[in-house]
Backbone as XML, in Angstrom:
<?xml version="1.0"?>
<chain id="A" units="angstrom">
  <residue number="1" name="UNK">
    <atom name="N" x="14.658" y="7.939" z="-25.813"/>
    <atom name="CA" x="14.617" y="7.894" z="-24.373"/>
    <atom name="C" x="13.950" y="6.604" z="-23.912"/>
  </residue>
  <residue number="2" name="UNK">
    <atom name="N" x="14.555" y="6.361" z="-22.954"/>
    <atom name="CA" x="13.884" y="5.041" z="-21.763"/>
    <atom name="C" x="12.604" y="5.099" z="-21.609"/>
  </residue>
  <residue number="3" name="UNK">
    <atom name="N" x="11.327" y="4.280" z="-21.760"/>
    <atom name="CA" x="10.415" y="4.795" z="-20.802"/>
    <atom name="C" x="10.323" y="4.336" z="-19.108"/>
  </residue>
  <residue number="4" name="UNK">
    <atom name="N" x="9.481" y="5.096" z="-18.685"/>
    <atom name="CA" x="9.619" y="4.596" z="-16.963"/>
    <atom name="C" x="8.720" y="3.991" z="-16.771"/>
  </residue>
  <residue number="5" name="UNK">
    <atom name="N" x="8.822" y="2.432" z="-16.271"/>
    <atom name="CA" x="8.109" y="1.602" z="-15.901"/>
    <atom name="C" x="7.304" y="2.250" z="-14.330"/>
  </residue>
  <residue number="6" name="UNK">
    <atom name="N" x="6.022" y="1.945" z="-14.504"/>
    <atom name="CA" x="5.054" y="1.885" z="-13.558"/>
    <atom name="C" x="5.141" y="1.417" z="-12.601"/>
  </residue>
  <residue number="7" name="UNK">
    <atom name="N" x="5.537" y="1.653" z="-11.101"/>
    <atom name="CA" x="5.709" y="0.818" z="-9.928"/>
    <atom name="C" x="4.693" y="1.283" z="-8.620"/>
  </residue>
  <residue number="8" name="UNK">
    <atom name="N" x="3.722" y="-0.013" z="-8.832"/>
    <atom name="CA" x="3.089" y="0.024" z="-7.706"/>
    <atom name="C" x="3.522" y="-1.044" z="-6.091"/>
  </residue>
  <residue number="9" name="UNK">
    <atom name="N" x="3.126" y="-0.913" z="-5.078"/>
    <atom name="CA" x="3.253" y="-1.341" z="-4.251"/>
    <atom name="C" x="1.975" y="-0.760" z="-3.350"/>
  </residue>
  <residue number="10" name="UNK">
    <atom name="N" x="1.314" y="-2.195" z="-2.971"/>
    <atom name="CA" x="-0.040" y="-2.272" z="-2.192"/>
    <atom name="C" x="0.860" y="-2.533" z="-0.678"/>
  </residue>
  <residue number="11" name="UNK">
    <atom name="N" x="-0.477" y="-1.637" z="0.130"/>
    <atom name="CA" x="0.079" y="-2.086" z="1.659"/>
    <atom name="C" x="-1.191" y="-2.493" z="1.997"/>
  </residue>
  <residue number="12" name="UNK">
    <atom name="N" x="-0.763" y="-4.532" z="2.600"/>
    <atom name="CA" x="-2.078" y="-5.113" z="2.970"/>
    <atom name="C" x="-2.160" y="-4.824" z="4.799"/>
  </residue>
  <residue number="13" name="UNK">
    <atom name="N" x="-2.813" y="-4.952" z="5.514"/>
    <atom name="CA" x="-2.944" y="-4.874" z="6.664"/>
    <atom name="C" x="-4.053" y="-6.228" z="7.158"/>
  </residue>
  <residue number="14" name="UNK">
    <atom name="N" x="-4.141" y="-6.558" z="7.973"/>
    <atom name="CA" x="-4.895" y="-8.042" z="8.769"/>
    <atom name="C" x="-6.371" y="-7.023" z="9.196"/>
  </residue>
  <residue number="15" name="UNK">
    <atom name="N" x="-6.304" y="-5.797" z="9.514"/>
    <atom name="CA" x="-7.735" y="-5.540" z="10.203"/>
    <atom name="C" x="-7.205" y="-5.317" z="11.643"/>
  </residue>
  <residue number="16" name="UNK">
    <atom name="N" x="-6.747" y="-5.777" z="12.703"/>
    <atom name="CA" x="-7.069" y="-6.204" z="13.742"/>
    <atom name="C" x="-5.982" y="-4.642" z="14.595"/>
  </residue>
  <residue number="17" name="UNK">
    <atom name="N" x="-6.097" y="-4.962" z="15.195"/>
    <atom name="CA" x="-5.150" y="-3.487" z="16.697"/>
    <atom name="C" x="-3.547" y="-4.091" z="16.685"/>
  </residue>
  <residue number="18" name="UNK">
    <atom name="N" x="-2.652" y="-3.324" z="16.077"/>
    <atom name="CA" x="-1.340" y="-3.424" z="15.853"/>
    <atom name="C" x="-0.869" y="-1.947" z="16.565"/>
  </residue>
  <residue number="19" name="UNK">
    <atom name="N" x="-0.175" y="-2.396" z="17.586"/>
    <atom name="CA" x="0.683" y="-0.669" z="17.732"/>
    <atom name="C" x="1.272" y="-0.695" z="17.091"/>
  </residue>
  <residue number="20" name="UNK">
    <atom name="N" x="1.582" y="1.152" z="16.597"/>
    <atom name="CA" x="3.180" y="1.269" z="15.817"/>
    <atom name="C" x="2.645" y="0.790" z="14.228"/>
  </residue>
  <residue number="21" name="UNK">
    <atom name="N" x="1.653" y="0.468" z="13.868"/>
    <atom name="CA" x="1.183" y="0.037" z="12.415"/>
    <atom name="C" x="1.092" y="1.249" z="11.497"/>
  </residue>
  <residue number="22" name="UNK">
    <atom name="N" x="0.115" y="2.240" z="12.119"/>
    <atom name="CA" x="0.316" y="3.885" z="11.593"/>
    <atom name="C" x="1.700" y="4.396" z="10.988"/>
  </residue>
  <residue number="23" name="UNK">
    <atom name="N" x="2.427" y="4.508" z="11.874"/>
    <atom name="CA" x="3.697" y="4.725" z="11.582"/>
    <atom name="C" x="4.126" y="3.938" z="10.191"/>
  </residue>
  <residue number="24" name="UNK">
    <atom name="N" x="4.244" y="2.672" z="10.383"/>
    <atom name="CA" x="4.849" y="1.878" z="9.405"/>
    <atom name="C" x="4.133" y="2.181" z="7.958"/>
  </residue>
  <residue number="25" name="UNK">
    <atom name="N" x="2.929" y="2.075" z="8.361"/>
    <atom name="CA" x="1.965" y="2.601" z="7.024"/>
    <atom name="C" x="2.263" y="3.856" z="6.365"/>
  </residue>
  <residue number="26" name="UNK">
    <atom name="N" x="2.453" y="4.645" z="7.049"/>
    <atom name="CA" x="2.691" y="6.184" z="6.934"/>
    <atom name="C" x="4.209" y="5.993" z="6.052"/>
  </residue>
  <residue number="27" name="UNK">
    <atom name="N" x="5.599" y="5.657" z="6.673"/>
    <atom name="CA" x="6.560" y="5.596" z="6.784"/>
    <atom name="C" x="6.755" y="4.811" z="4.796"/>
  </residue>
  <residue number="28" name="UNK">
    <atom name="N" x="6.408" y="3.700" z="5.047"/>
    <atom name="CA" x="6.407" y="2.759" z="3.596"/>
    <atom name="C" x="5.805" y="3.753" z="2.065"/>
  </residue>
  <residue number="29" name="UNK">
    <atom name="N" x="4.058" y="4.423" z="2.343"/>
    <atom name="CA" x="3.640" y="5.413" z="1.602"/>
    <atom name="C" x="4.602" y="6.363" z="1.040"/>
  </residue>
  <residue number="30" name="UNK">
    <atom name="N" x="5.269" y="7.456" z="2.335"/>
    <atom name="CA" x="5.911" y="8.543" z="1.976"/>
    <atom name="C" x="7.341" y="8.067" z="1.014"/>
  </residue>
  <residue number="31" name="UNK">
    <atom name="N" x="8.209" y="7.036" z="1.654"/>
    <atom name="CA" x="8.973" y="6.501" z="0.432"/>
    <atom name="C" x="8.132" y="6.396" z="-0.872"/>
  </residue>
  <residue number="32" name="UNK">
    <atom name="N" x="7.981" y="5.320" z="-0.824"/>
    <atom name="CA" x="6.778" y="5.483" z="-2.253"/>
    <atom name="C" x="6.689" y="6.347" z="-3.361"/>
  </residue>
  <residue number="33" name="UNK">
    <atom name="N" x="5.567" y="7.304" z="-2.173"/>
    <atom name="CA" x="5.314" y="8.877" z="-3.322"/>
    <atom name="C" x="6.805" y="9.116" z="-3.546"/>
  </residue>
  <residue number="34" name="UNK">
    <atom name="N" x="7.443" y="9.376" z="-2.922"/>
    <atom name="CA" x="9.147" y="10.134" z="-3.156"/>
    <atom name="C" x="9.257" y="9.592" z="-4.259"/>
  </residue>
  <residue number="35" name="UNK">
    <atom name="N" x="9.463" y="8.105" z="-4.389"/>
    <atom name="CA" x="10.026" y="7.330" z="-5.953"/>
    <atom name="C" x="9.097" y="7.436" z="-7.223"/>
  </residue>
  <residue number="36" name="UNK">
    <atom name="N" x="7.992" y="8.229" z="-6.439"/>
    <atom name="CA" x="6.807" y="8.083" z="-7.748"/>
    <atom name="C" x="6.473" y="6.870" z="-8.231"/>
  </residue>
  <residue number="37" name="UNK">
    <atom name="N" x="6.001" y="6.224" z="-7.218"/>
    <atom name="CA" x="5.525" y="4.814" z="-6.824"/>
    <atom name="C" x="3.754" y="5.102" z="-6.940"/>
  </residue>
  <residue number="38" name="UNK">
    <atom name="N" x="3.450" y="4.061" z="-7.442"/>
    <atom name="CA" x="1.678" y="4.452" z="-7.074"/>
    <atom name="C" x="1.490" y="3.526" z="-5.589"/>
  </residue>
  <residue number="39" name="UNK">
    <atom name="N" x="1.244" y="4.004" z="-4.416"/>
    <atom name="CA" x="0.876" y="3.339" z="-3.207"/>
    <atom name="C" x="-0.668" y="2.701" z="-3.188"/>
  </residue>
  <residue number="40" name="UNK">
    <atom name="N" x="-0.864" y="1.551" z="-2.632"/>
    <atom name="CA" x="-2.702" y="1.465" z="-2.830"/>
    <atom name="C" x="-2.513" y="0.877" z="-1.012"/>
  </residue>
  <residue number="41" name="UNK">
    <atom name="N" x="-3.628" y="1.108" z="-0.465"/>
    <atom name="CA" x="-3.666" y="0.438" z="1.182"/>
    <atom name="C" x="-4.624" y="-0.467" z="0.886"/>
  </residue>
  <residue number="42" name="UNK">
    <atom name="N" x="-5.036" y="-1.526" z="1.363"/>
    <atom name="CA" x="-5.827" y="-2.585" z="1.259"/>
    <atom name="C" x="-5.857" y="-3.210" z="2.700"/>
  </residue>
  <residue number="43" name="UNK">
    <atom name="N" x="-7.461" y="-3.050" z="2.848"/>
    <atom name="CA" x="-7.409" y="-3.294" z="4.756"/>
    <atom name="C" x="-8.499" y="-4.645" z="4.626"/>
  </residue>
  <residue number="44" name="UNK">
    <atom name="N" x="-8.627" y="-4.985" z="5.524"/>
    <atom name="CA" x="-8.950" y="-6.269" z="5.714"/>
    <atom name="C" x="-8.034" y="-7.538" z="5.257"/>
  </residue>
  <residue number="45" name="UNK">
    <atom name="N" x="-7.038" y="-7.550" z="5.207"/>
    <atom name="CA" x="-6.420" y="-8.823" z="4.968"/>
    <atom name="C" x="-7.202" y="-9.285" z="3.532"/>
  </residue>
  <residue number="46" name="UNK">
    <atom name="N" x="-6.132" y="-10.473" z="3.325"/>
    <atom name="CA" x="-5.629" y="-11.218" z="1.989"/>
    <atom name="C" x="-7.253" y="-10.951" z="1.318"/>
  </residue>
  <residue number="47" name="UNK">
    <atom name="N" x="-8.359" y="-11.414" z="2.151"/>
    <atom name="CA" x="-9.682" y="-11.659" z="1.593"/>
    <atom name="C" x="-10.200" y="-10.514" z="0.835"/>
  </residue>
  <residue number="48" name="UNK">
    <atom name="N" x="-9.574" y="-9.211" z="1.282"/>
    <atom name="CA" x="-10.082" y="-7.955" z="0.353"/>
    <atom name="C" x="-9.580" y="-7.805" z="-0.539"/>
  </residue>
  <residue number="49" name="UNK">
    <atom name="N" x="-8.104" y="-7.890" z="-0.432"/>
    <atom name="CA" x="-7.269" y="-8.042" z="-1.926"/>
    <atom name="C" x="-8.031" y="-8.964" z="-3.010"/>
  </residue>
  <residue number="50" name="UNK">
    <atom name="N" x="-8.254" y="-10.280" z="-2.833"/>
    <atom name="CA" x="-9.066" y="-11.496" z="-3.419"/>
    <atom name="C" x="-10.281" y="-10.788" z="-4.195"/>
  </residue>
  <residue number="51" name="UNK">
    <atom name="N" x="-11.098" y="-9.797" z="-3.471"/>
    <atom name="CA" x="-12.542" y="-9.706" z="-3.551"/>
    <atom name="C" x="-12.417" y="-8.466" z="-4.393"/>
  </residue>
  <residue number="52" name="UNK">
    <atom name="N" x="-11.141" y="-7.625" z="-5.073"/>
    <atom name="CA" x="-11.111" y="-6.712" z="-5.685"/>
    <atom name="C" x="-11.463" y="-5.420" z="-5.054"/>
  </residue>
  <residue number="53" name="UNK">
    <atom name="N" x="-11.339" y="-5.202" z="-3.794"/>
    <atom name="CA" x="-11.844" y="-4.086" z="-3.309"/>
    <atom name="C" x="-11.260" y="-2.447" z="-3.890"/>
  </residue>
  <residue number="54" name="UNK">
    <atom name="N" x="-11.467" y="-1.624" z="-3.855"/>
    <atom name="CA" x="-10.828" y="-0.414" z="-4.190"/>
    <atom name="C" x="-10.035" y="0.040" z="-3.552"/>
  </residue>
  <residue number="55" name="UNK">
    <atom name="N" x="-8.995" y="0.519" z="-4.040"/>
    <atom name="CA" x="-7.804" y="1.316" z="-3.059"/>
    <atom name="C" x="-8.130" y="2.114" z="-2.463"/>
  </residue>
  <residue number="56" name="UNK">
    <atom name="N" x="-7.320" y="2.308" z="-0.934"/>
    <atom name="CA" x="-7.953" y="3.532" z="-0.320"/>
    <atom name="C" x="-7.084" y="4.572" z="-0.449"/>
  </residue>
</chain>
C-alpha cells in the first residue's frame, strides 16, 4: 500500500480588523479537516511565523 503523505496548511493573518476574515478562516479550516489536512492559525503576521510561535 501507498503511504499518505502529511498535509499541512497554516492560516497566517496580519493582526489588524478585517471584516468577513472569520468566515474565511472558518471556511479554509473546515475544508482542511474534511481532507485530513493538519490546519495550524498563526496570528500576528509573517513576524510570528519567523519567531516560532505555537499553533493555535
Amino acid at each position: 500500500m501507498a503511504s499518505r503523505r502529511l498535509r499541512r496548511v497554516g492560516l497566517l493573518t496580519g493582526g489588524g480588523d478585517c471584516p468577513g476574515l472569520n468566515v474565511v478562516i472558518r471556511a479554509a479550516a473546515r475544508i482542511g479537516f474534511q481532507l485530513g489536512w493538519e490546519v495550524w492559525g498563526i496570528e500576528d503576521g509573517p513576524a510570528s511565523a519567523r519567531e516560532g510561535s505555537s499553533p493555535s
